[in-house]
Backbone bond lengths (Angstrom), bond angles and torsions (degrees), N, CA, C in turn:
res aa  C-N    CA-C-N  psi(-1)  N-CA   C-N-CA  omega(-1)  CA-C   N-CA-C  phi
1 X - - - 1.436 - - 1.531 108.05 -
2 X 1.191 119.93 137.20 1.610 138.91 173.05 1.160 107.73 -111.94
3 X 1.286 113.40 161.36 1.692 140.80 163.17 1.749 113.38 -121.47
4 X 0.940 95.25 148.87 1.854 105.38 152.17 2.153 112.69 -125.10
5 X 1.124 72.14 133.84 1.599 67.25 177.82 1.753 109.33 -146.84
6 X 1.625 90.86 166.59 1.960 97.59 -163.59 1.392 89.31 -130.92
7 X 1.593 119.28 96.93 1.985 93.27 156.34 1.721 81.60 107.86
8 X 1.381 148.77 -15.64 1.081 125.32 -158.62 1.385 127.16 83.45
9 X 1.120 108.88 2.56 1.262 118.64 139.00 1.914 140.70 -134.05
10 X 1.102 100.50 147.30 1.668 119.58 177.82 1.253 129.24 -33.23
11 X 1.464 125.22 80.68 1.470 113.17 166.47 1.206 137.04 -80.76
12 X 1.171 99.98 -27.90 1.630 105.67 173.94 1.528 113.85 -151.51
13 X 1.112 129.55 125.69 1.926 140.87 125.01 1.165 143.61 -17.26
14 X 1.176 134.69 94.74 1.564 116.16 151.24 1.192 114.75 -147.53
15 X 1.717 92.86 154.39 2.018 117.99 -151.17 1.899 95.70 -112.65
16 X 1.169 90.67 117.64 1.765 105.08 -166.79 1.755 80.87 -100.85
17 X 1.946 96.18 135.28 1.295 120.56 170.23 1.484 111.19 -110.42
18 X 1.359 128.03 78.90 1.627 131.32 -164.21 1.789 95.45 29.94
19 X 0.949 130.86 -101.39 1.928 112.06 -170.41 1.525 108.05 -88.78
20 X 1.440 132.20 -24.49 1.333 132.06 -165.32 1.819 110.79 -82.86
21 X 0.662 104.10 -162.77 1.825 114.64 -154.23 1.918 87.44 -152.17
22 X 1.617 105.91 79.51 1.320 127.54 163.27 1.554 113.24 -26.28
23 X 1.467 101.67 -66.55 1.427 119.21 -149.90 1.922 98.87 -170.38
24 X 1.155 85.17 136.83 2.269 95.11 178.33 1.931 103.67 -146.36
25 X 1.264 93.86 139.29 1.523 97.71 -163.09 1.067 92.68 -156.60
26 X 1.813 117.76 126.66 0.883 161.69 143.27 1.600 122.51 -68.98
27 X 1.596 119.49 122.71 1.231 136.02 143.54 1.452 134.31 -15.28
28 X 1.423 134.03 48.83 1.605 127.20 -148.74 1.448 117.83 1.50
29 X 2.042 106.49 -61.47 1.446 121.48 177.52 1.382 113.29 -54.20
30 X 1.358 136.60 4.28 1.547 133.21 -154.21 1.303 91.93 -129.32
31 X 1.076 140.36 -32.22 1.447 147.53 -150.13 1.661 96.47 -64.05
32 X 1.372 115.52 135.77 1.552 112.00 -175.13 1.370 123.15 77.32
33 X 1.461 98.33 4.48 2.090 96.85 -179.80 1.593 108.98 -123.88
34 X 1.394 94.11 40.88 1.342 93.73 177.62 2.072 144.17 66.26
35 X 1.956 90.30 -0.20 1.328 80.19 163.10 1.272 134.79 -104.00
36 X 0.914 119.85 28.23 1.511 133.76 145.65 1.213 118.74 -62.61
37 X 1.447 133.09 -59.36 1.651 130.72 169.41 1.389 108.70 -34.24
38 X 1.812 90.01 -47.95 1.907 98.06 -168.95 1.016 121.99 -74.41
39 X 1.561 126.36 -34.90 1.488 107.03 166.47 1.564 126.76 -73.22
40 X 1.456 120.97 -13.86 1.730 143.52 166.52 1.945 85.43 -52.06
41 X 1.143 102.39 -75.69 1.490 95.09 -160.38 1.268 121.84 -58.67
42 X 1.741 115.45 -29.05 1.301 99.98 163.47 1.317 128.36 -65.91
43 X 1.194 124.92 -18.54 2.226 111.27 -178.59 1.284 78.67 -124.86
């Protein structure tokens, strides 16, 4: 499991299944600003 975070705190999640993408979670306030792409592209 990963994080991305701004400021010390958590915007978004995601739970790596050896190649699959478990679970990805977004921040309500974040939703639509692109960190979803961004945490995908990081792992």
């Amino acid at each position: 499991m990963f994080c991305i975070t701004e400021n010390n705190k958590i915007l978004g999640i995601i739970d790596l299944e050896k190649n699959k993408i478990g679970g990805l979670f977004v921040k309500y306030n974040y939703i639509n600003k692109g960190i979803g792409k961004k945490i995908i592209n990081i792992y």
